[in-house]
KEVOLUM-626232 format. One record per atom (N, C-alpha, C): residue number from 1; residue in three letters; atom name; x, y, z. Coordinates in pm, whole numbers, padded with zeros to 5 digits. Atoms other than C-alpha are relative to their C-alpha. Example, Ala and Ser with C-alpha at 12.3 -4.5 7.8 and 13.67 -1.06 7.14 Angstrom:
<r pos="1" code="ALA" site="N" X="00089" Y="-00119" Z="00000"/>
<r pos="1" code="ALA" site="CA" X="01230" Y="-00450" Z="00780"/>
<r pos="1" code="ALA" site="C" X="00090" Y="00120" Z="00000"/>
<r pos="2" code="SER" site="N" X="-00082" Y="-00119" Z="-00006"/>
<r pos="2" code="SER" site="CA" X="01367" Y="-00106" Z="00714"/>
<r pos="2" code="SER" site="C" X="-00077" Y="00109" Z="00073"/>
! end
This chain:
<r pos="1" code="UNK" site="N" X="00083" Y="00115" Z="00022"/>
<r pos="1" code="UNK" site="CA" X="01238" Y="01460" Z="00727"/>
<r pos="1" code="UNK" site="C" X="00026" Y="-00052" Z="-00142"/>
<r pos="2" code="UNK" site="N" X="00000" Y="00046" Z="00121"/>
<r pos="2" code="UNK" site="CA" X="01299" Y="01214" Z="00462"/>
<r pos="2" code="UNK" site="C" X="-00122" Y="00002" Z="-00098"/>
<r pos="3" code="UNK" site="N" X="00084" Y="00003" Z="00167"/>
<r pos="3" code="UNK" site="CA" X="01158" Y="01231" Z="00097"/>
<r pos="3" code="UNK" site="C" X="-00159" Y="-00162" Z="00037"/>
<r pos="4" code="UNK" site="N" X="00075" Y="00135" Z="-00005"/>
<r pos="4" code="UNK" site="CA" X="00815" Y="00936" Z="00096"/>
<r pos="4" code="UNK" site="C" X="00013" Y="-00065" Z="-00125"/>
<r pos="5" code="UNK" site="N" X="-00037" Y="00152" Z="00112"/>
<r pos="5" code="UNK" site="CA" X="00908" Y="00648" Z="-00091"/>
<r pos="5" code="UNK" site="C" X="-00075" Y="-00110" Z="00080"/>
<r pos="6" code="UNK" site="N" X="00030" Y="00149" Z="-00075"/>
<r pos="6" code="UNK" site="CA" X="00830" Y="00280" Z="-00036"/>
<r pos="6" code="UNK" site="C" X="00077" Y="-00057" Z="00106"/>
<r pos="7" code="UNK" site="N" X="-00123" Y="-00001" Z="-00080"/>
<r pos="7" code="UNK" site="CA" X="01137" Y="00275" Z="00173"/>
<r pos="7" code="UNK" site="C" X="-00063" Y="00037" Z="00122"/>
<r pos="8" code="UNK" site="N" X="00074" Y="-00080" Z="-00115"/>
<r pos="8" code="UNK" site="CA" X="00975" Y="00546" Z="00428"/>
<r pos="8" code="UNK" site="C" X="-00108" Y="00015" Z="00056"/>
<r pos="9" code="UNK" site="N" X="00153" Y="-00018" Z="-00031"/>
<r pos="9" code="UNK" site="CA" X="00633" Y="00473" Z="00419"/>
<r pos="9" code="UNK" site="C" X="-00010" Y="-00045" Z="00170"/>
<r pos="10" code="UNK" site="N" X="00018" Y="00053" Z="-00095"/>
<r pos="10" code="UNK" site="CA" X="00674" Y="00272" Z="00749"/>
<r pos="10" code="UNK" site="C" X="00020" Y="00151" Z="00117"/>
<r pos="11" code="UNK" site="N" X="00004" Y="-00101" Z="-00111"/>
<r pos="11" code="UNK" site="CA" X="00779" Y="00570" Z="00931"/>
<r pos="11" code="UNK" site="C" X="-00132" Y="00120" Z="00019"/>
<r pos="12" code="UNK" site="N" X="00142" Y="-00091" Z="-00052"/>
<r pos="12" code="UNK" site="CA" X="00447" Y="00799" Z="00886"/>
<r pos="12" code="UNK" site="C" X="-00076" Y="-00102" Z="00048"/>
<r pos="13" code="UNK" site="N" X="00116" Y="00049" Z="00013"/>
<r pos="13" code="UNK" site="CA" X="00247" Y="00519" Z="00981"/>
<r pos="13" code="UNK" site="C" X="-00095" Y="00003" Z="00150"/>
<r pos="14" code="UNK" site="N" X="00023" Y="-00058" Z="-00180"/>
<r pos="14" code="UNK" site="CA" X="00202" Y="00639" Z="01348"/>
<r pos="14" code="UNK" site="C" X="-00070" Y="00090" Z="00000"/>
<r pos="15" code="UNK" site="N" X="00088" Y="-00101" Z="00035"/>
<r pos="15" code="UNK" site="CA" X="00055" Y="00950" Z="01207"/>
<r pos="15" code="UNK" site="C" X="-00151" Y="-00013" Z="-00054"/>
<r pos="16" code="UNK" site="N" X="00118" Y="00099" Z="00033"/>
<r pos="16" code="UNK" site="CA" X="-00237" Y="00754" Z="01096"/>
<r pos="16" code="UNK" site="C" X="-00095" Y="-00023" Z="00082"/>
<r pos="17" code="UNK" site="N" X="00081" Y="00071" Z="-00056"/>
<r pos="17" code="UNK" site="CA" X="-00563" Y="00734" Z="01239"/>
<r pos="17" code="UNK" site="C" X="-00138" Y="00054" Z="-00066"/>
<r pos="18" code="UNK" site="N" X="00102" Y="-00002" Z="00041"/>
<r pos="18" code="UNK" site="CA" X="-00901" Y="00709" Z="01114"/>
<r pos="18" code="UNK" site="C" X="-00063" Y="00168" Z="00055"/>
<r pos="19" code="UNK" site="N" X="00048" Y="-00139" Z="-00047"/>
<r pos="19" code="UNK" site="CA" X="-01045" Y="01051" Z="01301"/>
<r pos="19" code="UNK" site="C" X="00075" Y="00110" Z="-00072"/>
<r pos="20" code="UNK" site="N" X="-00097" Y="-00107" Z="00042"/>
<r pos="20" code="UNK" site="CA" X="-00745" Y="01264" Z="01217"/>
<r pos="20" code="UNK" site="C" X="-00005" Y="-00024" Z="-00152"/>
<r pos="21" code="UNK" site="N" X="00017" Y="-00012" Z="00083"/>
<r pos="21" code="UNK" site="CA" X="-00784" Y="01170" Z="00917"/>
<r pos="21" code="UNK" site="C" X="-00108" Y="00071" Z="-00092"/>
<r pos="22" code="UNK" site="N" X="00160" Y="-00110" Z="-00001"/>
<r pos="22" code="UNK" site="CA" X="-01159" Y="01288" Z="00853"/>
<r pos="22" code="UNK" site="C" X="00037" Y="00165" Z="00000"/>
<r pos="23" code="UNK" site="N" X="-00032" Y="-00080" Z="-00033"/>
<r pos="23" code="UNK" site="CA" X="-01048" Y="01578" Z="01012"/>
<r pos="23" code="UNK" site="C" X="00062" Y="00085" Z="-00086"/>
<r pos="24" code="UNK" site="N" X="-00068" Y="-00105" Z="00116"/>
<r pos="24" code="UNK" site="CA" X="-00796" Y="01701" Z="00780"/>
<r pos="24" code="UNK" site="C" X="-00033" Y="00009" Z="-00127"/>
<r pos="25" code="UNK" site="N" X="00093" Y="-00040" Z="00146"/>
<r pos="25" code="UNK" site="CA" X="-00951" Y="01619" Z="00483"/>
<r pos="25" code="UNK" site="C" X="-00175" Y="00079" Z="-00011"/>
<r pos="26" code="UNK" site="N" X="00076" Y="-00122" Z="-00005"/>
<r pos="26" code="UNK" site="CA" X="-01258" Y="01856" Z="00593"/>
<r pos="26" code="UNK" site="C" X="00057" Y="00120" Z="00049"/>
<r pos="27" code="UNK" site="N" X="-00076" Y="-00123" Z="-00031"/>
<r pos="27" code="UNK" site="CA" X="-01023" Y="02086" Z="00694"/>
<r pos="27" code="UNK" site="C" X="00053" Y="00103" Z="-00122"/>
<r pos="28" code="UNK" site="N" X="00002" Y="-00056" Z="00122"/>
<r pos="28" code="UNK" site="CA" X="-00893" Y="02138" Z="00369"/>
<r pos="28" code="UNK" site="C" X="-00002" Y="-00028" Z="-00119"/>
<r pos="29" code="UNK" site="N" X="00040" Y="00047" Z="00071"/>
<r pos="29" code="UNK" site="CA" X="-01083" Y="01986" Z="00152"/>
<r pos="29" code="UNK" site="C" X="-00033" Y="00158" Z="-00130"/>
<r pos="30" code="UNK" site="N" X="00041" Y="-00092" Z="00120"/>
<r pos="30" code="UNK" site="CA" X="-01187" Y="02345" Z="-00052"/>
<r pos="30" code="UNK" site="C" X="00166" Y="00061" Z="-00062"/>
<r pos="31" code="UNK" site="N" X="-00083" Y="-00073" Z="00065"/>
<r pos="31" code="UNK" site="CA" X="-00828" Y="02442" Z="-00047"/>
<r pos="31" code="UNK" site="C" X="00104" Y="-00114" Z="-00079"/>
<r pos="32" code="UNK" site="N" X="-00053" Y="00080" Z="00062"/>
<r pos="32" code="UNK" site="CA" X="-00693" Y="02121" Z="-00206"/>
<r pos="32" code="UNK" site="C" X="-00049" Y="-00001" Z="-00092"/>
<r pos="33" code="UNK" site="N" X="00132" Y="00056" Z="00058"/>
<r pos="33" code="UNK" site="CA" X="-00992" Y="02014" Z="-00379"/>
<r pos="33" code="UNK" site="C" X="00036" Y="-00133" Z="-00034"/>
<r pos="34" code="UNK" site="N" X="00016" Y="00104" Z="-00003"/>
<r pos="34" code="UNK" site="CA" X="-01013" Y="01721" Z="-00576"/>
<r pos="34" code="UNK" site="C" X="00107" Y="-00102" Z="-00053"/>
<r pos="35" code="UNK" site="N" X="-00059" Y="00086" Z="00050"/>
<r pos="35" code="UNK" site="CA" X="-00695" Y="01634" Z="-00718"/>
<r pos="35" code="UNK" site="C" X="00128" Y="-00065" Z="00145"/>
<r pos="36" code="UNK" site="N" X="-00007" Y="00110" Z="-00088"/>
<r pos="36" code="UNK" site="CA" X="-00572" Y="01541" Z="-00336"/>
<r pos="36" code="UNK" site="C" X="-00087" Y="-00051" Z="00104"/>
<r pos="37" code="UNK" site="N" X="00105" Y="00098" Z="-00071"/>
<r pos="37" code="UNK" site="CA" X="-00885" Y="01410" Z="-00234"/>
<r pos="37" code="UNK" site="C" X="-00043" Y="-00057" Z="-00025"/>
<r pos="38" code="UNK" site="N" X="00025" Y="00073" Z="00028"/>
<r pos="38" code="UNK" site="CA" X="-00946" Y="01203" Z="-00464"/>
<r pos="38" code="UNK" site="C" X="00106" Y="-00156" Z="00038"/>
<r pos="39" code="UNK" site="N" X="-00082" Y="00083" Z="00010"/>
<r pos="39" code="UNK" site="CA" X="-00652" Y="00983" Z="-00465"/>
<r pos="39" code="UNK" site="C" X="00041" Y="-00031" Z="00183"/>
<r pos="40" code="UNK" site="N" X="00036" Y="-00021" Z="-00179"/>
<r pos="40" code="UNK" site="CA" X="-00645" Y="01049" Z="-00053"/>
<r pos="40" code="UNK" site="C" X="-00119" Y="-00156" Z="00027"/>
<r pos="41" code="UNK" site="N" X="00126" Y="00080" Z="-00030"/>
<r pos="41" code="UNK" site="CA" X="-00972" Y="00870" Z="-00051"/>
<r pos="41" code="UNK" site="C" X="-00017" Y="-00155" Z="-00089"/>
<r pos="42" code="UNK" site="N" X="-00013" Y="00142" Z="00065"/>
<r pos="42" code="UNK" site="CA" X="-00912" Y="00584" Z="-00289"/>
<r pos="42" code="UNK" site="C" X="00112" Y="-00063" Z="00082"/>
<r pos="43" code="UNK" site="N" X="-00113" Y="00026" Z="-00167"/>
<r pos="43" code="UNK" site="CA" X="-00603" Y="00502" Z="-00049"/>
<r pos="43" code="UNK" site="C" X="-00107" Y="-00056" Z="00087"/>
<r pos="44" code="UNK" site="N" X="00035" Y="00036" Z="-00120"/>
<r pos="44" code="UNK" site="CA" X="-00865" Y="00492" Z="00224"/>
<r pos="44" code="UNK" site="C" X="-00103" Y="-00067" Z="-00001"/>
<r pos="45" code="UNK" site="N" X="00065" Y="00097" Z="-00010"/>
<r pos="45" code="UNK" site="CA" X="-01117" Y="00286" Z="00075"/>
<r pos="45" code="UNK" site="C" X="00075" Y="-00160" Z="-00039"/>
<r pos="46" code="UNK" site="N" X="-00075" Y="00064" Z="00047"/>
<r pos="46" code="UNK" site="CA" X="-00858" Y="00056" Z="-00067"/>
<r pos="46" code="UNK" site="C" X="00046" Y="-00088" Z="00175"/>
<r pos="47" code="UNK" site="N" X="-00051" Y="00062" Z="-00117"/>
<r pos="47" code="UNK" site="CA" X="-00729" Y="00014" Z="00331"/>
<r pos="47" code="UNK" site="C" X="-00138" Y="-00072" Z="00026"/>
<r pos="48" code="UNK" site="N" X="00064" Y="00027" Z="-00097"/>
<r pos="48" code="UNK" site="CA" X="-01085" Y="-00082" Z="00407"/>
<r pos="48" code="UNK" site="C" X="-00014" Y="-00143" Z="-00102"/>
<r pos="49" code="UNK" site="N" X="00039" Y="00168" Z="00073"/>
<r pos="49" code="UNK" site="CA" X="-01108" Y="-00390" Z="00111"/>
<r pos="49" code="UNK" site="C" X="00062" Y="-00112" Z="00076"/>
<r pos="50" code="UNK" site="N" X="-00007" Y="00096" Z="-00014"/>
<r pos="50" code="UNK" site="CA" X="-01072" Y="-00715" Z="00207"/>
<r pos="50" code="UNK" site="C" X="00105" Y="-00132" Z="-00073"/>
<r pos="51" code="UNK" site="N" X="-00044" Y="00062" Z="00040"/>
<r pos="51" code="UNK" site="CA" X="-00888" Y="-00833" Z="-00028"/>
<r pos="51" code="UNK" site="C" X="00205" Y="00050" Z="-00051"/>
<r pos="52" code="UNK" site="N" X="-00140" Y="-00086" Z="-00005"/>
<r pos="52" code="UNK" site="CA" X="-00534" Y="-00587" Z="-00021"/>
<r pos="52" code="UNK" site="C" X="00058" Y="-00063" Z="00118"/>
<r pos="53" code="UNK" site="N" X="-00063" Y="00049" Z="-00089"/>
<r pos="53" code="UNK" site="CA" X="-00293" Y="-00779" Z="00140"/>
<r pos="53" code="UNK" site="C" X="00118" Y="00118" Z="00088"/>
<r pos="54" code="UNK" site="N" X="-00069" Y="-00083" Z="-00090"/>
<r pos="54" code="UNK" site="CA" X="-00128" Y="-00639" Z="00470"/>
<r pos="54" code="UNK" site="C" X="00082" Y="00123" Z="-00052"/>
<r pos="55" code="UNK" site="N" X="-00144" Y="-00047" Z="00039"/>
<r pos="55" code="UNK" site="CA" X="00208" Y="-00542" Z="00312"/>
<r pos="55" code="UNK" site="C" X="-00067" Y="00154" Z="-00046"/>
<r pos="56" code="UNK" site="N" X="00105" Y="-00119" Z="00089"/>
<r pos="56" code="UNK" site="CA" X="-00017" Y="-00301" Z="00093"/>
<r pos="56" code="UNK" site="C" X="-00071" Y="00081" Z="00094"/>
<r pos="57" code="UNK" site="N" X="00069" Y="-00112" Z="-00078"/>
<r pos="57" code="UNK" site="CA" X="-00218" Y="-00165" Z="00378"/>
<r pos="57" code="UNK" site="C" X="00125" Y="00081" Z="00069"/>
<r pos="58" code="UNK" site="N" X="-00117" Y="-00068" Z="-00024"/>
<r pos="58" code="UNK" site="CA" X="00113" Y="-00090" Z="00510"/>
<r pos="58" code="UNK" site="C" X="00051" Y="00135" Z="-00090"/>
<r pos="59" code="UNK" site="N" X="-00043" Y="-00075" Z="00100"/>
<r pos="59" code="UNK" site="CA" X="00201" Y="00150" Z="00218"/>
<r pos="59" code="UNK" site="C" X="-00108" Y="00087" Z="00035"/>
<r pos="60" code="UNK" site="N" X="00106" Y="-00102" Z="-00011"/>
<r pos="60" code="UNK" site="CA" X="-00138" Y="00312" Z="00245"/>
<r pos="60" code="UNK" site="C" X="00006" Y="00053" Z="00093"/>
<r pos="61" code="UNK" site="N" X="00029" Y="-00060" Z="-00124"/>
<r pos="61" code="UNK" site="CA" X="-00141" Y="00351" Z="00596"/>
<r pos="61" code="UNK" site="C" X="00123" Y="00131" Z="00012"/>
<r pos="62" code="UNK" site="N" X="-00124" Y="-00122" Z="-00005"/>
<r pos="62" code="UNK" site="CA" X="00204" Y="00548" Z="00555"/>
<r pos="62" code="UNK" site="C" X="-00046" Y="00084" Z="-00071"/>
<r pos="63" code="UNK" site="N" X="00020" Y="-00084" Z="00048"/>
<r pos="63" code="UNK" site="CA" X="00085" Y="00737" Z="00277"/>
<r pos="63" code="UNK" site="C" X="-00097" Y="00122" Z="00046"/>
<r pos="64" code="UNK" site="N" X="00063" Y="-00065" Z="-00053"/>
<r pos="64" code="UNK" site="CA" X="-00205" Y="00840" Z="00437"/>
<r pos="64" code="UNK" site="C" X="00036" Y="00114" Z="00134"/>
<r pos="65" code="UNK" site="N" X="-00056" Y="-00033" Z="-00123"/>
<r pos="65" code="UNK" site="CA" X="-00022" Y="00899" Z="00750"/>
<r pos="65" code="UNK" site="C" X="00084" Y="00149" Z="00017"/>
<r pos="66" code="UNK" site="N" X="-00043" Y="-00105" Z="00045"/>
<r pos="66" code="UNK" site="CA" X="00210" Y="01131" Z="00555"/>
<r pos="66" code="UNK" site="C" X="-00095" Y="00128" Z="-00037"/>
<r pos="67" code="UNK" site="N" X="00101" Y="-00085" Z="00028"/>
<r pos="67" code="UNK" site="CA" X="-00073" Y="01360" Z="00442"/>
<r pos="67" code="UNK" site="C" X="-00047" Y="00052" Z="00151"/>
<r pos="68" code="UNK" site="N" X="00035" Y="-00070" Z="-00173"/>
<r pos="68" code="UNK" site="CA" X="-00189" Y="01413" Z="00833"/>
<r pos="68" code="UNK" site="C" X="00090" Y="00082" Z="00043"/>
<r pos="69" code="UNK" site="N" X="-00127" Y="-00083" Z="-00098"/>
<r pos="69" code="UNK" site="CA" X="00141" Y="01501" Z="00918"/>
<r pos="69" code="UNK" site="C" X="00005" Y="00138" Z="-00028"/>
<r pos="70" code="UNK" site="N" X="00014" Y="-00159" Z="00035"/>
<r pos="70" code="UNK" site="CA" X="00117" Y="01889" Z="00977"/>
<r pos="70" code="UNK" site="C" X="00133" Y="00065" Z="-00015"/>
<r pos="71" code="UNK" site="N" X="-00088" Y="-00011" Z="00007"/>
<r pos="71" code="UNK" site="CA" X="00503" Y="01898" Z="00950"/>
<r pos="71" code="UNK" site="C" X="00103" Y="-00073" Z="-00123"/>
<r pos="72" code="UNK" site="N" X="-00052" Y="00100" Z="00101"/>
<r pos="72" code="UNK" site="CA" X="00642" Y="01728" Z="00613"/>
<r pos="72" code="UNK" site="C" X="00081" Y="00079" Z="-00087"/>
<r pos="73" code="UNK" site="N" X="-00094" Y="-00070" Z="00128"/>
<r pos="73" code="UNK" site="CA" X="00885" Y="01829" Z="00320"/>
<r pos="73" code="UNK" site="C" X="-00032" Y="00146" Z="-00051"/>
<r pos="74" code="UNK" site="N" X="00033" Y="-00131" Z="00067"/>
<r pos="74" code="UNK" site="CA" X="00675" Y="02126" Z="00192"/>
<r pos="74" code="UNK" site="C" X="-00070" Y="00052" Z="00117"/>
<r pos="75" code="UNK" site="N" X="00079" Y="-00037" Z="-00123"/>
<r pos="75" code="UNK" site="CA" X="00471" Y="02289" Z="00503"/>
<r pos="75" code="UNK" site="C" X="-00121" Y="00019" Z="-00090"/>
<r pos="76" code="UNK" site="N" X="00147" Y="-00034" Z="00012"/>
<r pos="76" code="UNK" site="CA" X="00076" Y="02278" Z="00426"/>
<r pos="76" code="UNK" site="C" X="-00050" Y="00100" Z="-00044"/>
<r pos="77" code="UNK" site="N" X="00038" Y="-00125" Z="00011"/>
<r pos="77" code="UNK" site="CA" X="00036" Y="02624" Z="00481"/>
<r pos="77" code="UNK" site="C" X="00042" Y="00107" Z="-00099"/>
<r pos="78" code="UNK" site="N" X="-00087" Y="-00071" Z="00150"/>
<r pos="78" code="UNK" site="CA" X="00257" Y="02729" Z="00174"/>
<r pos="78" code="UNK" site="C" X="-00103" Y="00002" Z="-00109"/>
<r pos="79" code="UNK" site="N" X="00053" Y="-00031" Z="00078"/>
<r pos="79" code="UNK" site="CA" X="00040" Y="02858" Z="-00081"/>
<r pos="79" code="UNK" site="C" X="00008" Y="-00073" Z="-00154"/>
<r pos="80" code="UNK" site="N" X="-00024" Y="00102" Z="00181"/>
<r pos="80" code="UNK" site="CA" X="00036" Y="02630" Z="-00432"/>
<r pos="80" code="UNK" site="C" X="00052" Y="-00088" Z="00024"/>
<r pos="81" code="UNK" site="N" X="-00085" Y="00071" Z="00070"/>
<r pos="81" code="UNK" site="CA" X="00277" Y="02455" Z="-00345"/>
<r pos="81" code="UNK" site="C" X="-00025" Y="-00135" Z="00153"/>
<r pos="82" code="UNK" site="N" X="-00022" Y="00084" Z="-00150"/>
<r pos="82" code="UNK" site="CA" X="00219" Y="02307" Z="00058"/>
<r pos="82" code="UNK" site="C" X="-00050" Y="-00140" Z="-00019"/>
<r pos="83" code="UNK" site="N" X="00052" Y="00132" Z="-00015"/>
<r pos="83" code="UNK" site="CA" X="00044" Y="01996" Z="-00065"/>
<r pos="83" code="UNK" site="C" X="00062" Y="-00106" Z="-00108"/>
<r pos="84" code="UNK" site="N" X="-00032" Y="00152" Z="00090"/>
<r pos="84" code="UNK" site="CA" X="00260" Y="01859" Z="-00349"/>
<r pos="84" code="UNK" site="C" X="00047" Y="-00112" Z="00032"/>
<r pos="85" code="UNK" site="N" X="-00047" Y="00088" Z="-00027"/>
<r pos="85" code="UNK" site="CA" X="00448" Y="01649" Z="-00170"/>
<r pos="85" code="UNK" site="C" X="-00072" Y="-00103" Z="00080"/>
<r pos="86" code="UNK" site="N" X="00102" Y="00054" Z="-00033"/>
<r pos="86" code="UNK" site="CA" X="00169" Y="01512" Z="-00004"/>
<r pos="86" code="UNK" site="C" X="-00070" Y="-00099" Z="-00134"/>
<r pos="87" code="UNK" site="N" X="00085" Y="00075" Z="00158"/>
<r pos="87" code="UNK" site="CA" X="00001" Y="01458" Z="-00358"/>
<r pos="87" code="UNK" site="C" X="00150" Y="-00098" Z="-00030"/>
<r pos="88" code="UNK" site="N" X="-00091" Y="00101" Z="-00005"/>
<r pos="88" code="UNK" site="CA" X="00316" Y="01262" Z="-00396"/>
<r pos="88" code="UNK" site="C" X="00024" Y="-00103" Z="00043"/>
<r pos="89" code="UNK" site="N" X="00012" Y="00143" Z="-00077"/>
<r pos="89" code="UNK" site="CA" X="00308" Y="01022" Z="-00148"/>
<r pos="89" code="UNK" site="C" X="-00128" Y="-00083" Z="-00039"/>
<r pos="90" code="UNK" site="N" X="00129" Y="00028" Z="00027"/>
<r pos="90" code="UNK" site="CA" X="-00041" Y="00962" Z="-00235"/>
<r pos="90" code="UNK" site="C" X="00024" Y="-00064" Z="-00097"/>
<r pos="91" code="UNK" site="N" X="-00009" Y="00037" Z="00132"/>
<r pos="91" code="UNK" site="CA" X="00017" Y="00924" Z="-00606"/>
<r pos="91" code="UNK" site="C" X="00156" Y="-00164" Z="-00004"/>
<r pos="92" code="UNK" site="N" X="-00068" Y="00103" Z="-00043"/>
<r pos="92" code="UNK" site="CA" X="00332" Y="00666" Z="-00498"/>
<r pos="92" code="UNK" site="C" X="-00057" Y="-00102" Z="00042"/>
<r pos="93" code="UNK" site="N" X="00091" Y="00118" Z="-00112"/>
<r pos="93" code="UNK" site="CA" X="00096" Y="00442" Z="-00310"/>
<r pos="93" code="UNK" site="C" X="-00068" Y="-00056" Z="-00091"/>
<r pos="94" code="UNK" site="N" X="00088" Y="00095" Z="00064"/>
<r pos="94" code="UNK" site="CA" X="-00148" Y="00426" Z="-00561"/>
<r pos="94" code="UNK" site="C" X="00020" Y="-00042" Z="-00145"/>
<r pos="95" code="UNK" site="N" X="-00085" Y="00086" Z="00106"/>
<r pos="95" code="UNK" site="CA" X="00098" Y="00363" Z="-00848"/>
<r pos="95" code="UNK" site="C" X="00046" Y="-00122" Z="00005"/>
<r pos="96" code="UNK" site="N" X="-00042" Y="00117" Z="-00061"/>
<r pos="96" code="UNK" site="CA" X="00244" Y="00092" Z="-00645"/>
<r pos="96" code="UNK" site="C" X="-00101" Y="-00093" Z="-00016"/>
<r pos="97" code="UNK" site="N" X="00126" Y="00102" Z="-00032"/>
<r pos="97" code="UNK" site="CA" X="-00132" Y="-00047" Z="-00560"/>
<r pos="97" code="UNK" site="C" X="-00086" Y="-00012" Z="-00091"/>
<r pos="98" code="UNK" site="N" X="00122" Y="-00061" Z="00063"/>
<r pos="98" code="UNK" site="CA" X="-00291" Y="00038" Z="-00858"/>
<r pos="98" code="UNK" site="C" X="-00106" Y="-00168" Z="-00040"/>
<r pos="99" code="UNK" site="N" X="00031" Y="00097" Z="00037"/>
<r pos="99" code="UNK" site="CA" X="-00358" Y="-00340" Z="-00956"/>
<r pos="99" code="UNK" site="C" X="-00124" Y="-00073" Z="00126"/>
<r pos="100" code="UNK" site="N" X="00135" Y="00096" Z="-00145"/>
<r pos="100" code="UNK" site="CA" X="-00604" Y="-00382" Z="-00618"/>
<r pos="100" code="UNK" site="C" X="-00120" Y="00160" Z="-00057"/>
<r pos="101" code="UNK" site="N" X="00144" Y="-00085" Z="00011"/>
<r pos="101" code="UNK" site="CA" X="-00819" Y="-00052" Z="-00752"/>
<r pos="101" code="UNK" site="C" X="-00096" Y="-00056" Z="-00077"/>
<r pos="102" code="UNK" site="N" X="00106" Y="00057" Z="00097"/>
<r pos="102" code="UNK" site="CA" X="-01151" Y="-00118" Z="-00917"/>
<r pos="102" code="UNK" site="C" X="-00104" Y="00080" Z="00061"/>
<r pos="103" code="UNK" site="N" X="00062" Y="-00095" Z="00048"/>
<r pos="103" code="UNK" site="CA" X="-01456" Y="00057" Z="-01044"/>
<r pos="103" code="UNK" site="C" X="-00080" Y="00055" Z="00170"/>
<r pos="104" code="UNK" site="N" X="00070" Y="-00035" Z="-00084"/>
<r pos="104" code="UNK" site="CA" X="-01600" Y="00052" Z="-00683"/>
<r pos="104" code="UNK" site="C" X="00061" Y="00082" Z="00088"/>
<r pos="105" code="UNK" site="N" X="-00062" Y="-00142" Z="-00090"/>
<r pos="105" code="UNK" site="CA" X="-01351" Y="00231" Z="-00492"/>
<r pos="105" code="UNK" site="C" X="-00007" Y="00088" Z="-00042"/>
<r pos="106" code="UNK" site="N" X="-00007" Y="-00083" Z="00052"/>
<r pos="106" code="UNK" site="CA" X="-01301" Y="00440" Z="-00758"/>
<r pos="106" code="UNK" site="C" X="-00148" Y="00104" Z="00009"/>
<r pos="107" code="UNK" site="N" X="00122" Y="-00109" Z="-00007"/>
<r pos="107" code="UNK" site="CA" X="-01653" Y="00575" Z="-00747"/>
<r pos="107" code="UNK" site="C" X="-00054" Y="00062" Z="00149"/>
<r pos="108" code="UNK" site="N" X="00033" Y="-00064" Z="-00144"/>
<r pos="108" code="UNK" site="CA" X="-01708" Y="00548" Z="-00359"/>
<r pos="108" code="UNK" site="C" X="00074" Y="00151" Z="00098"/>
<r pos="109" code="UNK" site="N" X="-00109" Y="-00119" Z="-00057"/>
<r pos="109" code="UNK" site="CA" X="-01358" Y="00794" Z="-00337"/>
<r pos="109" code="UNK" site="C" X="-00072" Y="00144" Z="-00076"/>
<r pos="110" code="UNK" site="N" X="00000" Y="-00149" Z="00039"/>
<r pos="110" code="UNK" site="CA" X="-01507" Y="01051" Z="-00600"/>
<r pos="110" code="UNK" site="C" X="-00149" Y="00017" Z="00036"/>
<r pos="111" code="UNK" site="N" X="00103" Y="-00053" Z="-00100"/>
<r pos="111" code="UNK" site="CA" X="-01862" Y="01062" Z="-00426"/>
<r pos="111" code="UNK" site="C" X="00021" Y="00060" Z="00076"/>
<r pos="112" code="UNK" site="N" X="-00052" Y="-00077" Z="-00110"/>
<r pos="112" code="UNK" site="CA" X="-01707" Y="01108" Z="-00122"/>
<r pos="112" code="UNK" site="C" X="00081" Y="00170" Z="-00005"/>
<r pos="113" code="UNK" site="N" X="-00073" Y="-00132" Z="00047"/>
<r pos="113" code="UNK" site="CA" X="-01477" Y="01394" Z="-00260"/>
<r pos="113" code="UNK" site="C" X="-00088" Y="00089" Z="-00009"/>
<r pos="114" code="UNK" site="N" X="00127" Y="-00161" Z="00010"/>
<r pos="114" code="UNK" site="CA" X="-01763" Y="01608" Z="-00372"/>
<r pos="114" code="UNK" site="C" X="-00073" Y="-00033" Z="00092"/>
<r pos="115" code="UNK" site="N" X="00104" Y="-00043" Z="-00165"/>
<r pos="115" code="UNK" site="CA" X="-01944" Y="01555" Z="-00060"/>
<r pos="115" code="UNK" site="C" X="00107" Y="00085" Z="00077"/>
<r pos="116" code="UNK" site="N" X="-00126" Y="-00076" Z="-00084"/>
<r pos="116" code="UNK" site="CA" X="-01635" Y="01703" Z="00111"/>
<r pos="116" code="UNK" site="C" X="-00033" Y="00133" Z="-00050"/>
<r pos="117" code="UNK" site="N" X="-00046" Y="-00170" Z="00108"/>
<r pos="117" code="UNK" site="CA" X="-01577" Y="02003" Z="-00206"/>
<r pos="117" code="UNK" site="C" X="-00178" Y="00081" Z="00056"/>
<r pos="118" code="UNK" site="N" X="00099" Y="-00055" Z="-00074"/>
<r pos="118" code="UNK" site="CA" X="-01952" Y="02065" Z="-00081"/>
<r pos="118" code="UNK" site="C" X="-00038" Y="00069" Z="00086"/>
<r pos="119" code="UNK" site="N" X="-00011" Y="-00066" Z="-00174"/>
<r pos="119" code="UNK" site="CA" X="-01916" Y="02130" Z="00262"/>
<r pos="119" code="UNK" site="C" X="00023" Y="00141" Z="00013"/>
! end
């Protein structure tokens, strides 16, 4: 499986869906914690603004998409290391998008996060 770039984003974007998504981020939300659930979750309030044009939800939706995928560059289940590349795609997306974040996603993603690290 190719490396996630802006190039590849289109191909996770099948992996993508609102449920499965939930899903895995309470799945392993204690063993990530918050530095890929924050940026996870700004991604996914970012898809829900109004004002991020398509092209851009496109990017997210891959990035996100990539993170579901239980089969990617590093395997999950690898100890330290199964989620960097995940945190990668993530951190790609919202380098790319950073110019659509603002103070409200930003706070609705790290609420949400510690409601998750909670659980």
């Amino acid at each position: 499986m190719d490396k996630f770039s802006l190039d590849t984003a289109p191909q996770y974007e099948r992996h993508y869906n609102e449920d499965t998504f939930w899903k895995k981020l309470k799945h392993v939300a204690s063993k990530v914690g918050s530095k890929v659930l924050y940026p996870a979750l700004q991604l996914y309030f970012l898809l829900q603004a109004k004002d991020v044009p398509v092209k851009a939800k496109t990017l997210i939706v891959g990035a996100l998409g990539y993170l579901i995928l239980p089969t990617d560059i590093v395997p999950d289940f690898i100890p330290a290391l199964g989620f960097t590349d995940d945190l990668t795609a993530l951190m790609v997306a919202l380098r790319t998008l950073n110019k659509y974040l603002n103070p409200e996603i930003n706070a609705r993603a790290k609420e949400q996060a510690n409601k998750l690290l909670k659980q």
